[in-house]
C-alpha positions in Angstrom: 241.6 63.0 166.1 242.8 63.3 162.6 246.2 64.3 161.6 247.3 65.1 158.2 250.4 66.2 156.7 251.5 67.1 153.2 254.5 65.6 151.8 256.7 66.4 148.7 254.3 68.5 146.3 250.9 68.7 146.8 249.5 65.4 145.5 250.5 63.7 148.4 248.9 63.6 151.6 249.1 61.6 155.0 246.1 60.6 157.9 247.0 59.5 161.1 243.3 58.6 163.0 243.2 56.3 166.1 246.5 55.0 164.8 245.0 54.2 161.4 247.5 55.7 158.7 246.3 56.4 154.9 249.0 57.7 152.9 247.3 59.5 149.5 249.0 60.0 146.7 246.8 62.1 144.0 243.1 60.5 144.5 244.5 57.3 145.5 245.1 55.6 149.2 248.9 53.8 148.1 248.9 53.0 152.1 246.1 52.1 154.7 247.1 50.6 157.9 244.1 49.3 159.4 243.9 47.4 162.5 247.9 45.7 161.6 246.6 44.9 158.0 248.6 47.2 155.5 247.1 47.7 152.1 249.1 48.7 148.8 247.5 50.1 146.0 248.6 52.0 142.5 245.5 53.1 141.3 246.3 51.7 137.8 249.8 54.0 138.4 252.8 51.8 138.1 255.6 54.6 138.5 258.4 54.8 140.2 256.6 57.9 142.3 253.8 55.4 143.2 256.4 52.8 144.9 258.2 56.3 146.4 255.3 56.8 148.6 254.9 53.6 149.5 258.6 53.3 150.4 258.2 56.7 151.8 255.4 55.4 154.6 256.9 52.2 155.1 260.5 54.0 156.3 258.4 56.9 158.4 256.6 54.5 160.3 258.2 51.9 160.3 256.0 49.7 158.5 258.9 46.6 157.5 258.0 46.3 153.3 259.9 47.2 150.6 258.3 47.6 147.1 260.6 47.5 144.1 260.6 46.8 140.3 262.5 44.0 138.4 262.2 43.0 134.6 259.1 45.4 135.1 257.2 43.6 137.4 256.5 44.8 141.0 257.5 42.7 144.2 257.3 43.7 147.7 259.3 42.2 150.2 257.9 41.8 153.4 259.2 39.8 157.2 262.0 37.8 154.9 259.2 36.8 152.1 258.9 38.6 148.6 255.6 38.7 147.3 254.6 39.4 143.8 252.1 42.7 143.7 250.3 41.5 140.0 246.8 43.5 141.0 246.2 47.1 141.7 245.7 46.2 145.5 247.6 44.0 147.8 247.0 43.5 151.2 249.9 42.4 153.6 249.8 41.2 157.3 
């Protein structure tokens, strides 16, 4: 059964199906848990409300990565290793 949630403002939205979890953020999915595989993407939005919502999902369910900004790149950090997140999608295990 499908659960969804708003969060903040209305551009931001959140799925819970057969323990699945898509966290949307405007038109785009910045979080999909599927099957223990969590996918990152920005949509071509690199802002500092893009990495919220990531850090947002992360912290609610306890998803373990952190997404930051340094010298204006992204990183995210992830079981002790910090992975560079260069493309509009990155896919974590």
């Amino acid at each position: 059964m499908a659960q969804t949630q708003k969060v903040g403002k209305v551009f931001t939205s959140i799925t819970k199906i057969d323990g699945n979890i898509v966290v949307k953020y405007h038109n785009t999915d910045v979080v999909a848990v599927n099957n223990g595989k969590i996918t990152l993407k920005t949509g071509g939005w690199w802002t500092n409300t893009t990495k919220t919502r990531m850090n947002q999902a992360s912290n609610q369910f306890g998803l373990g990565f952190h997404v930051y900004q340094k010298a204006g790149e992204w990183f995210v950090t992830y079981n002790g290793e910090t992975i560079p997140f260069t493309d509009e999608k990155l896919t974590i295990n």
